[in-house]
N, CA, C and O atoms as a Tinker XYZ file with bonds, in Angstrom:
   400  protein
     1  N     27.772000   49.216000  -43.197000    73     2
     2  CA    27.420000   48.523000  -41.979000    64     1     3
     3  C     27.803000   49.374000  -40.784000    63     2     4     5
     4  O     28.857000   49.968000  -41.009000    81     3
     5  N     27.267000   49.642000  -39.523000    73     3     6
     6  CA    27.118000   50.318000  -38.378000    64     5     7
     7  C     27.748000   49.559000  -37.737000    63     6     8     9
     8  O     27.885000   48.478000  -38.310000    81     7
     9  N     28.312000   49.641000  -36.572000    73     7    10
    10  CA    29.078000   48.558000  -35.361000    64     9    11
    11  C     27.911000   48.157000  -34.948000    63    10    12    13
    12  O     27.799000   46.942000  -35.107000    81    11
    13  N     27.058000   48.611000  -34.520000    73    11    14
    14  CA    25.754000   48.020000  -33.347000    64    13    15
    15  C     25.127000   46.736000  -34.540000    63    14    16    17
    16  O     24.327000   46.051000  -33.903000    81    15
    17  N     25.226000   46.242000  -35.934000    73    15    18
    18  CA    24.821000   45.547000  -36.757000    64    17    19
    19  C     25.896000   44.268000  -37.113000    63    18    20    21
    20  O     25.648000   43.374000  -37.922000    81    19
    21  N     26.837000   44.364000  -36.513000    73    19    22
    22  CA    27.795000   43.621000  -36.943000    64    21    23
    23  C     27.799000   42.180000  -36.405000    63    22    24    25
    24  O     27.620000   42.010000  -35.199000    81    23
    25  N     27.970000   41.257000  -37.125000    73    23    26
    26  CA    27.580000   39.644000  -36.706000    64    25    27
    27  C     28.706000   39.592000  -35.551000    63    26    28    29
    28  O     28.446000   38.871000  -34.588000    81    27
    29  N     30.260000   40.476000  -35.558000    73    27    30
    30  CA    31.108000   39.993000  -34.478000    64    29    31
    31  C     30.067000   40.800000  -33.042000    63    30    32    33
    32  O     29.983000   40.145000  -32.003000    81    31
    33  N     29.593000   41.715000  -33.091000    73    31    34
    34  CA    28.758000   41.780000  -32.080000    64    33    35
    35  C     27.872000   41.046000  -31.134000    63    34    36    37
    36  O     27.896000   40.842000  -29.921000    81    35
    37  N     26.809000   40.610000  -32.454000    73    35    38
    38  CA    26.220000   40.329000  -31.882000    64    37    39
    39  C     26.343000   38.573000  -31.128000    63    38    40    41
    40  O     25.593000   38.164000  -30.242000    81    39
    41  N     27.329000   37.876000  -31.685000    73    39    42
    42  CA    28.036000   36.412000  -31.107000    64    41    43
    43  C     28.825000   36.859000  -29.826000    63    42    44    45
    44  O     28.898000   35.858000  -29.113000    81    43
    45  N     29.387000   37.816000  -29.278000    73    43    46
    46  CA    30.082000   38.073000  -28.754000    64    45    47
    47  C     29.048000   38.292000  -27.411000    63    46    48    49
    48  O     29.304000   38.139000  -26.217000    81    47
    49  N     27.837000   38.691000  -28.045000    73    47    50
    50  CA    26.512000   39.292000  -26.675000    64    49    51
    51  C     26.069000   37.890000  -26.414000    63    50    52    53
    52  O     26.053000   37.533000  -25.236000    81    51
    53  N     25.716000   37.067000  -27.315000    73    51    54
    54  CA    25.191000   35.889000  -27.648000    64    53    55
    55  C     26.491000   34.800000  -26.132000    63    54    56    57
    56  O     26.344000   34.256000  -25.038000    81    55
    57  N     27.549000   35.064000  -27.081000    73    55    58
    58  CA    27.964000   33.721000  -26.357000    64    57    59
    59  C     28.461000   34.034000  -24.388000    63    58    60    61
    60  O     28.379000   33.136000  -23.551000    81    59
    61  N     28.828000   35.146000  -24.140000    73    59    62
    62  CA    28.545000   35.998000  -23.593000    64    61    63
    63  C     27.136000   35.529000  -22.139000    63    62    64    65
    64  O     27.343000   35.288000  -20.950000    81    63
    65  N     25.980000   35.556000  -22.806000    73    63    66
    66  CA    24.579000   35.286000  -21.822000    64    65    67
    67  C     24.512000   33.869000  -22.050000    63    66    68    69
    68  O     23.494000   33.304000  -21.650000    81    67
    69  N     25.392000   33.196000  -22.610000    73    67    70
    70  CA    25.421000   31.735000  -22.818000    64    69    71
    71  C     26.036000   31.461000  -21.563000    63    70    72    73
    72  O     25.593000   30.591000  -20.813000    81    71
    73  N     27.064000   32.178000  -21.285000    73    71    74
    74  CA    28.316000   31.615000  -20.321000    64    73    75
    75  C     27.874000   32.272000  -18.778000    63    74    76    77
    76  O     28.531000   31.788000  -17.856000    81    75
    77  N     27.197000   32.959000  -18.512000    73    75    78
    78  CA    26.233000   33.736000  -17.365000    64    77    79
    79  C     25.055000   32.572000  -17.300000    63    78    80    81
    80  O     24.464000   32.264000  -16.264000    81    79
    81  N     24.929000   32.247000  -18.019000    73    79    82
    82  CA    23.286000   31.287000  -18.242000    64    81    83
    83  C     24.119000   29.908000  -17.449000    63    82    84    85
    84  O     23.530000   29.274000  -16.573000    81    83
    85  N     25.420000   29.583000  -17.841000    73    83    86
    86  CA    25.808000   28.029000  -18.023000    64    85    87
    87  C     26.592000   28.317000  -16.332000    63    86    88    89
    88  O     26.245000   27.525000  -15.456000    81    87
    89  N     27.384000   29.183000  -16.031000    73    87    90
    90  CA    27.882000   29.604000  -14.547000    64    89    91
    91  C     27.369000   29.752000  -13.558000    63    90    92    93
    92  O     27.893000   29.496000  -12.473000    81    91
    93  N     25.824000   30.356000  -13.781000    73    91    94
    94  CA    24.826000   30.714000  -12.471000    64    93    95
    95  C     23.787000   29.595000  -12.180000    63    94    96    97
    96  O     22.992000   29.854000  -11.277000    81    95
    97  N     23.678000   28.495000  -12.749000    73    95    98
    98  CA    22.959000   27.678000  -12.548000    64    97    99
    99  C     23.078000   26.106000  -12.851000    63    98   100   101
   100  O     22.186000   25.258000  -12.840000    81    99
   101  N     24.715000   25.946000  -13.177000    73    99   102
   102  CA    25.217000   24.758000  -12.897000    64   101   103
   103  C     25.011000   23.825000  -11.719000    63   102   104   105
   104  O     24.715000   22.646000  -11.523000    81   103
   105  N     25.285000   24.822000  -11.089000    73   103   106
   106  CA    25.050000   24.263000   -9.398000    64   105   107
   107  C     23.927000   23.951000   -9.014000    63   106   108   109
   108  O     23.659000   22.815000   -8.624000    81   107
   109  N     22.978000   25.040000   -9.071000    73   107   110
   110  CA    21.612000   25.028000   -8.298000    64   109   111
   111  C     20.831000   24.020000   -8.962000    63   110   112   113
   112  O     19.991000   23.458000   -8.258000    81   111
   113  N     20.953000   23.565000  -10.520000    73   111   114
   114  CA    20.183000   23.034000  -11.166000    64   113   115
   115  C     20.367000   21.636000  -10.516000    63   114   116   117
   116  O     19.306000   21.205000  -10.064000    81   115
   117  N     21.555000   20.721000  -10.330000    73   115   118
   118  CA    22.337000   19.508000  -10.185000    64   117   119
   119  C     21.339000   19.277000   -8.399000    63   118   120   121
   120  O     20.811000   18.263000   -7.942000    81   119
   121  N     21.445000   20.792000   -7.772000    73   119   122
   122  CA    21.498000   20.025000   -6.174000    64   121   123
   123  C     19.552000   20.168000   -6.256000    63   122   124   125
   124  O     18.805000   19.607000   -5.454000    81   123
   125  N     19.093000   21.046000   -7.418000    73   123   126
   126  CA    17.617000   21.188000   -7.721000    64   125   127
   127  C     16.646000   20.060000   -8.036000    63   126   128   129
   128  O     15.444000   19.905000   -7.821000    81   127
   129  N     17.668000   19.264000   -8.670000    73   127   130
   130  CA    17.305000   17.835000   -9.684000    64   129   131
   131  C     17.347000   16.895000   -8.262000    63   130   132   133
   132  O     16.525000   15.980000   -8.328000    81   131
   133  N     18.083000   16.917000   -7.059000    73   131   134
   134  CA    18.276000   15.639000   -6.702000    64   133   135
   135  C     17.501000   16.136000   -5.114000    63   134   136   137
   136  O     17.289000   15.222000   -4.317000    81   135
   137  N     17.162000   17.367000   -4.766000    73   135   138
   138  CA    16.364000   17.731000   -3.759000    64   137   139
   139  C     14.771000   17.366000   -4.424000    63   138   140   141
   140  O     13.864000   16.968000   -3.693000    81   139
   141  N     14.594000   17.572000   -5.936000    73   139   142
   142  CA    12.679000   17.350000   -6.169000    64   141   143
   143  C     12.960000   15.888000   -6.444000    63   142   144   145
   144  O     11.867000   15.340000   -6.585000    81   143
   145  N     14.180000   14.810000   -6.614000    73   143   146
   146  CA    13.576000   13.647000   -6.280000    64   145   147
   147  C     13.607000   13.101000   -5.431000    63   146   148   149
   148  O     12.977000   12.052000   -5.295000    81   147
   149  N     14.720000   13.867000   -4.110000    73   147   150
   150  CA    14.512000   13.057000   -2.812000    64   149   151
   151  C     12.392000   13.262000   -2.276000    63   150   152   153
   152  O     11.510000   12.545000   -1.804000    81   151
   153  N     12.503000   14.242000   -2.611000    73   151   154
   154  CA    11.322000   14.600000   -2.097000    64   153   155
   155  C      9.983000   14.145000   -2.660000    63   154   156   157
   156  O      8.864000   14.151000   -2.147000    81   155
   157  N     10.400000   13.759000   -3.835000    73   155   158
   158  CA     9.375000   12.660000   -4.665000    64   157   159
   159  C      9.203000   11.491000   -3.891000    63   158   160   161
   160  O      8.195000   10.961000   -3.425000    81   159
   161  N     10.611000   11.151000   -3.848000    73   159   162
   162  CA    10.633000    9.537000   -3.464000    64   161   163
   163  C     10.157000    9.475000   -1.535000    63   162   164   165
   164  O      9.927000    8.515000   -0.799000    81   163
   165  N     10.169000   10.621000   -1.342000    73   163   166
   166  CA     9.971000   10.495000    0.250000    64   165   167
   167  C      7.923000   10.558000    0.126000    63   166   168   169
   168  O      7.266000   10.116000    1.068000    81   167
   169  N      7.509000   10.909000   -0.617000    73   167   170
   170  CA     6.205000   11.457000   -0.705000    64   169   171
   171  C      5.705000    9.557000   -1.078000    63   170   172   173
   172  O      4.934000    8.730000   -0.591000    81   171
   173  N      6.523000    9.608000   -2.013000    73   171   174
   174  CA     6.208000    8.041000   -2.732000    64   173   175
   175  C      6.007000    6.791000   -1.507000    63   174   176   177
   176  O      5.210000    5.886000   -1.256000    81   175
   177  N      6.841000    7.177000   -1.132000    73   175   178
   178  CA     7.269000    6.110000    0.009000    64   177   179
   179  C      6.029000    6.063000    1.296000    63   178   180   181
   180  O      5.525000    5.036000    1.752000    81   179
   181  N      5.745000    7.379000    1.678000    73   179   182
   182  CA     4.776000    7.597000    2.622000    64   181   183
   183  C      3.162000    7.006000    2.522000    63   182   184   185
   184  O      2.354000    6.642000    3.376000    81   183
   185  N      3.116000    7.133000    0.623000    73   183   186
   186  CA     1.927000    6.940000    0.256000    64   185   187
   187  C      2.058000    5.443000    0.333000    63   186   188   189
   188  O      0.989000    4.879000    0.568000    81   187
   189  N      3.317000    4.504000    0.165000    73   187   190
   190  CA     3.099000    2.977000    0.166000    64   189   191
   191  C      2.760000    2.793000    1.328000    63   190   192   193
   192  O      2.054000    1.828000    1.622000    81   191
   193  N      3.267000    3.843000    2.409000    73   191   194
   194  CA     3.154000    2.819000    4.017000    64   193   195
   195  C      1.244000    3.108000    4.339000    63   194   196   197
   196  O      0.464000    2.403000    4.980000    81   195
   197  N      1.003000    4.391000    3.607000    73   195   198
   198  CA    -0.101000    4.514000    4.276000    64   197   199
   199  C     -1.408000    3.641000    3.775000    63   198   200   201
   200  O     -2.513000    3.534000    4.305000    81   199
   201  N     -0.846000    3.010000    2.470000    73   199   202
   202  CA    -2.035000    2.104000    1.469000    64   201   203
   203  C     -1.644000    0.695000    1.777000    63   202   204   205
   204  O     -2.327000   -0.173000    1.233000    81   203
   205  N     -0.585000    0.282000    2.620000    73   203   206
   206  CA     0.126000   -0.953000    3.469000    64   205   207
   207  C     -0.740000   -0.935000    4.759000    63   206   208   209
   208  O     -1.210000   -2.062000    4.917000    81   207
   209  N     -1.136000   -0.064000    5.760000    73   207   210
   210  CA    -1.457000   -0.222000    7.002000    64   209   211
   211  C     -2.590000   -0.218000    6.387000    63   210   212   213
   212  O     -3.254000   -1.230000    6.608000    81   211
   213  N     -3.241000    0.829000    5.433000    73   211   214
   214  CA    -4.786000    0.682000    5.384000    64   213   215
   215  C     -5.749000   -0.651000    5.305000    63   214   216   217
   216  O     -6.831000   -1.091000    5.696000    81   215
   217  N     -4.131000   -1.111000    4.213000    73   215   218
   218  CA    -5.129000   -2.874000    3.949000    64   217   219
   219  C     -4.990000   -3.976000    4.652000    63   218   220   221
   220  O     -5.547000   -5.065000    4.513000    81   219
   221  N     -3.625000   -3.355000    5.993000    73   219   222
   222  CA    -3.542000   -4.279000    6.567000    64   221   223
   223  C     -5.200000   -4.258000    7.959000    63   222   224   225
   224  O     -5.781000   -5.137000    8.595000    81   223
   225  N     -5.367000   -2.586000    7.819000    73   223   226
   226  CA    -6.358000   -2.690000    8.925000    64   225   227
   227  C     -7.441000   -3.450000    8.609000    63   226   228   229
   228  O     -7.887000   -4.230000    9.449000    81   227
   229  N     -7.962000   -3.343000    7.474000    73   227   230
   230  CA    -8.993000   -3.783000    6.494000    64   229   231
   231  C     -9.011000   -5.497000    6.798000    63   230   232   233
   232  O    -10.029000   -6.155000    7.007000    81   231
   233  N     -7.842000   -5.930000    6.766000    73   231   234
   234  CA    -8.213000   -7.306000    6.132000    64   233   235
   235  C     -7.965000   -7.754000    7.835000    63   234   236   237
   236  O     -8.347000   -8.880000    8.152000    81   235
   237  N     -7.452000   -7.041000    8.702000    73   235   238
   238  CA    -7.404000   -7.490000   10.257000    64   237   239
   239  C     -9.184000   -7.407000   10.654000    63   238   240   241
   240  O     -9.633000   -8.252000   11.429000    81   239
   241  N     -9.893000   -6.587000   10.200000    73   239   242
   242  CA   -11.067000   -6.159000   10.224000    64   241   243
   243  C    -12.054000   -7.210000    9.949000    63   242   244   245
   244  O    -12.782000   -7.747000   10.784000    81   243
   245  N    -11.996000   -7.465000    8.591000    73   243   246
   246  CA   -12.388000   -9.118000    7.832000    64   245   247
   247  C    -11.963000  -10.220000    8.375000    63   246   248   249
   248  O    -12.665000  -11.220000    8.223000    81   247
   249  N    -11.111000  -10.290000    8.898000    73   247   250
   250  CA   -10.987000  -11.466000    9.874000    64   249   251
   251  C    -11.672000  -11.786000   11.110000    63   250   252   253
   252  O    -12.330000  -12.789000   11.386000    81   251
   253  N    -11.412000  -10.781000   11.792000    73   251   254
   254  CA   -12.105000  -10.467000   13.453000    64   253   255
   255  C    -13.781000  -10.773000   13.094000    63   254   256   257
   256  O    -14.564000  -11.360000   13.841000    81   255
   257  N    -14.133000  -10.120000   11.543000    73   255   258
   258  CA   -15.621000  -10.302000   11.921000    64   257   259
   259  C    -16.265000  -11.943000   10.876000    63   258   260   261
   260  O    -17.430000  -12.254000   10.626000    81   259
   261  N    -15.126000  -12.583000   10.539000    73   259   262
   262  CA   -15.202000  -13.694000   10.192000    64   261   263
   263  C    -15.363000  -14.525000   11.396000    63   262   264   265
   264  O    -16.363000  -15.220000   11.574000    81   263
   265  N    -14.483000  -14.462000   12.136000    73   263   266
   266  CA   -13.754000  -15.095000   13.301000    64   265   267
   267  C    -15.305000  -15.134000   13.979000    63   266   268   269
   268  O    -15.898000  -16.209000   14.070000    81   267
   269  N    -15.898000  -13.891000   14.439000    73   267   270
   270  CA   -16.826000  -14.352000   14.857000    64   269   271
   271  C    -17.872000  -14.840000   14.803000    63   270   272   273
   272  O    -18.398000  -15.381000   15.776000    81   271
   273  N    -18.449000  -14.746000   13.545000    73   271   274
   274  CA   -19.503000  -15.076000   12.852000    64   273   275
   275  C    -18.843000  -16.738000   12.579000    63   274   276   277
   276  O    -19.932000  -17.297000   12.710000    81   275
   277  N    -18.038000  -17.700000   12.349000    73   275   278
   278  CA   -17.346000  -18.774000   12.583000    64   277   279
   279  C    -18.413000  -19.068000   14.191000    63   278   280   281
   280  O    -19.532000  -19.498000   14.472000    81   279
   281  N    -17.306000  -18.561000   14.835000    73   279   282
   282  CA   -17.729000  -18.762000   16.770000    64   281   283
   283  C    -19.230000  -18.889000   16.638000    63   282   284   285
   284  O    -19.708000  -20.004000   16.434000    81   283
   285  N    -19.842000  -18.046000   16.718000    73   283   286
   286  CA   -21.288000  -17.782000   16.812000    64   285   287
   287  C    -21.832000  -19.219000   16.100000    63   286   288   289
   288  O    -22.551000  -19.963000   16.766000    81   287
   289  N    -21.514000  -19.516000   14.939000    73   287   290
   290  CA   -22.190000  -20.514000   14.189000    64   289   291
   291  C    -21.595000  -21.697000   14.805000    63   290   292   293
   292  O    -22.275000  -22.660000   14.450000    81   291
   293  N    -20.686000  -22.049000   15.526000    73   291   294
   294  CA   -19.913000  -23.121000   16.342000    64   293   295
   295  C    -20.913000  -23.243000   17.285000    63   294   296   297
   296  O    -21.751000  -24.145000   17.252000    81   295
   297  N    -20.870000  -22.459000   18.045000    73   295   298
   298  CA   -21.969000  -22.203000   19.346000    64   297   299
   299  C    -23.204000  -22.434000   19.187000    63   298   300   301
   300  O    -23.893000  -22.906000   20.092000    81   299
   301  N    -23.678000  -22.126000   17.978000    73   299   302
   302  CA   -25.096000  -22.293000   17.885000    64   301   303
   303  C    -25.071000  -23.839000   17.723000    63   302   304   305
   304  O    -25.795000  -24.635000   18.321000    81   303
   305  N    -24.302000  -24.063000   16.991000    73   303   306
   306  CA   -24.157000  -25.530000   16.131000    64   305   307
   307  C    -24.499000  -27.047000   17.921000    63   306   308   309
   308  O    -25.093000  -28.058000   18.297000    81   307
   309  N    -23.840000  -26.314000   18.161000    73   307   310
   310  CA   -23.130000  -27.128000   19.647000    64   309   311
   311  C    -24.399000  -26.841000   20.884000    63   310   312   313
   312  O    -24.564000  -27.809000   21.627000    81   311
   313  N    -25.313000  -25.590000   21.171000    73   311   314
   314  CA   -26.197000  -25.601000   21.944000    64   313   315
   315  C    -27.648000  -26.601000   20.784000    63   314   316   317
   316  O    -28.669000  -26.919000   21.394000    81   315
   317  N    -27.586000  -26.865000   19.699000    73   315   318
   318  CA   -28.488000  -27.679000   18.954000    64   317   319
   319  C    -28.293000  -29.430000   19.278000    63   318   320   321
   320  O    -29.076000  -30.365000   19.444000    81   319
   321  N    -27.288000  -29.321000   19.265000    73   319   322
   322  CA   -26.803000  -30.864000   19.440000    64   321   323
   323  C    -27.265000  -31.273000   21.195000    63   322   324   325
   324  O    -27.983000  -32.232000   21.480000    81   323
   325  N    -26.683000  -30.335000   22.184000    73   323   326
   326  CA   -27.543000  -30.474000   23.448000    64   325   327
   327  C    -28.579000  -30.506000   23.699000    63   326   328   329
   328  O    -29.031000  -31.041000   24.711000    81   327
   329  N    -29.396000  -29.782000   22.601000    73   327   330
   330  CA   -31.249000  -30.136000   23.001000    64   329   331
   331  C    -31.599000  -31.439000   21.843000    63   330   332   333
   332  O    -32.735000  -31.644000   21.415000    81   331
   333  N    -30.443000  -32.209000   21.468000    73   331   334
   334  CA   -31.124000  -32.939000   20.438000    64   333   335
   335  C    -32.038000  -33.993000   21.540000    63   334   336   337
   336  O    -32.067000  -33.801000   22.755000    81   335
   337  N    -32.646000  -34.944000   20.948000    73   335   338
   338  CA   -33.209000  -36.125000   21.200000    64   337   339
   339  C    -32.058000  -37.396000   21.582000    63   338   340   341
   340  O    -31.481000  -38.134000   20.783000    81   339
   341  N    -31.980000  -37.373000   22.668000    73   339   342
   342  CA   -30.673000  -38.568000   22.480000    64   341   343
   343  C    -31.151000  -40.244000   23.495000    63   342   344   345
   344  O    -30.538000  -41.083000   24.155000    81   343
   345  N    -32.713000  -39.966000   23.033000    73   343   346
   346  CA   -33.071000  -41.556000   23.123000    64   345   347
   347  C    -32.702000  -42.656000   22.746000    63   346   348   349
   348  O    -32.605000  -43.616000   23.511000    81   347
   349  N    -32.360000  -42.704000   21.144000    73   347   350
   350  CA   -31.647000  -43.339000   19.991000    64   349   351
   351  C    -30.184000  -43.925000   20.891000    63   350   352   353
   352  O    -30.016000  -45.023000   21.421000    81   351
   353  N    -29.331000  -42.840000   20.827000    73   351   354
   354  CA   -27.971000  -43.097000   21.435000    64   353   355
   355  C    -28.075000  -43.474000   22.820000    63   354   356   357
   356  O    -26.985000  -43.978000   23.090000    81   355
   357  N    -28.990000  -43.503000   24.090000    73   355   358
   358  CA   -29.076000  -44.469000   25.008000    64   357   359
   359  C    -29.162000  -45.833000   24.628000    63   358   360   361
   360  O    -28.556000  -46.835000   25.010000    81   359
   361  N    -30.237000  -45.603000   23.616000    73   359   362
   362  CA   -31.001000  -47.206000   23.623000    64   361   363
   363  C    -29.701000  -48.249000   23.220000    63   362   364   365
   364  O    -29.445000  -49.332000   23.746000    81   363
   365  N    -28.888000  -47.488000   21.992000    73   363   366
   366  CA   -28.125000  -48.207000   21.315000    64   365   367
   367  C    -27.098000  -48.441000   22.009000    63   366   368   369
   368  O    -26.488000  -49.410000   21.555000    81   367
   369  N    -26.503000  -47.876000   23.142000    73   367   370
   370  CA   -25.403000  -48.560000   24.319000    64   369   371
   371  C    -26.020000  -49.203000   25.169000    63   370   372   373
   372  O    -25.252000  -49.890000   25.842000    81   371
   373  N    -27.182000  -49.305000   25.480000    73   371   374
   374  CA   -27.392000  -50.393000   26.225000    64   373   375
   375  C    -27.777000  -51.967000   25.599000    63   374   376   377
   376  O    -27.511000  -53.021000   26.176000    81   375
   377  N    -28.300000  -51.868000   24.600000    73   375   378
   378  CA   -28.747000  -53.368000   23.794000    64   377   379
   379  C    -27.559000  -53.851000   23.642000    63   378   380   381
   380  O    -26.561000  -53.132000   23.594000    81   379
   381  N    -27.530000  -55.240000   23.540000    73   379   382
   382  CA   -26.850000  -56.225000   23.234000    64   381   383
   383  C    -26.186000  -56.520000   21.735000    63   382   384   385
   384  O    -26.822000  -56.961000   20.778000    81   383
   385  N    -25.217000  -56.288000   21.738000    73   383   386
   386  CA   -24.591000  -56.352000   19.811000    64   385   387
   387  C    -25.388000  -57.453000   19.053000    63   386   388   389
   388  O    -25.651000  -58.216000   19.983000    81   387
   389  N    -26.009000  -58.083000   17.781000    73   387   390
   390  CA   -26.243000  -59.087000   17.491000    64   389   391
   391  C    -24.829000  -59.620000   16.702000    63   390   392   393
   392  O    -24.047000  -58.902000   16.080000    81   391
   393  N    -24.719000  -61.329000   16.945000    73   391   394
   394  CA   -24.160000  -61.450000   16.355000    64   393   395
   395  C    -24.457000  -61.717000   15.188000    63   394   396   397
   396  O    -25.634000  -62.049000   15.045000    81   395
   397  N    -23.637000  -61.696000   13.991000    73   395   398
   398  CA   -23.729000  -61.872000   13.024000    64   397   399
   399  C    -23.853000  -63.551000   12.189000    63   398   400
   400  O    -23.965000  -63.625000   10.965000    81   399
C-alpha cells in the first residue's frame, strides 16, 4: 500500500471538506432561509392587496351601474304614472260612498 491510498488519508481529506463545508455556510444558509421567506411572504402579501382592491373596484363598479339602471327604471316608472289617465281616480273622490 502507498500513503496517497491509505483509508487514514483519505477520511482525514473527507472529514476535513466536511468541516469547511459545515463552517462557511452555517451562517449564510440560516440568514439565506429567512431573507427568501421574508421576501416570499412580502411578494405574497402584495399579491392579496392587489386581488383585494381589484374586486373591491369591480364590485364598486357593479353597483354604481346597478344603482343606476334601478334610478332610470324608478324614473321611468314615475314619468308613466304622470301621463296615466286619472279620470277613474277623480270620478271616484268625488261620488258619494254607497251605503251598504
Amino acid at each position: 500500500l502507498t500513503a496517497s491510498s491509505s483509508p487514514s488519508n483519505d477520511t482525514s481529506l473527507g472529514s476535513s471538506f466536511k468541516a469547511s463545508i459545515n463552517n462557511n455556510n452555517n451562517g449564510a444558509t440560516s440568514s439565506g432561509i429567512a431573507v427568501y421567506v421574508l421576501v416570499v411572504s412580502m411578494v405574497a402579501f402584495a399579491i392579496a392587496v392587489y386581488i383585494r382592491i381589484t374586486r373591491r373596484r369591480r364590485q364598486n363598479a357593479m353597483f354604481r351601474d346597478t344603482w343606476r339602471e334601478a334610478e332610470k327604471e324608478a324614473v321611468q316608472s314615475h314619468r308613466n304614472l304622470n301621463y296615466r289617465d286619472h279620470q277613474s281616480t277623480v270620478s271616484s273622490i268625488f261620488t258619494t260612498p254607497s251605503s251598504p
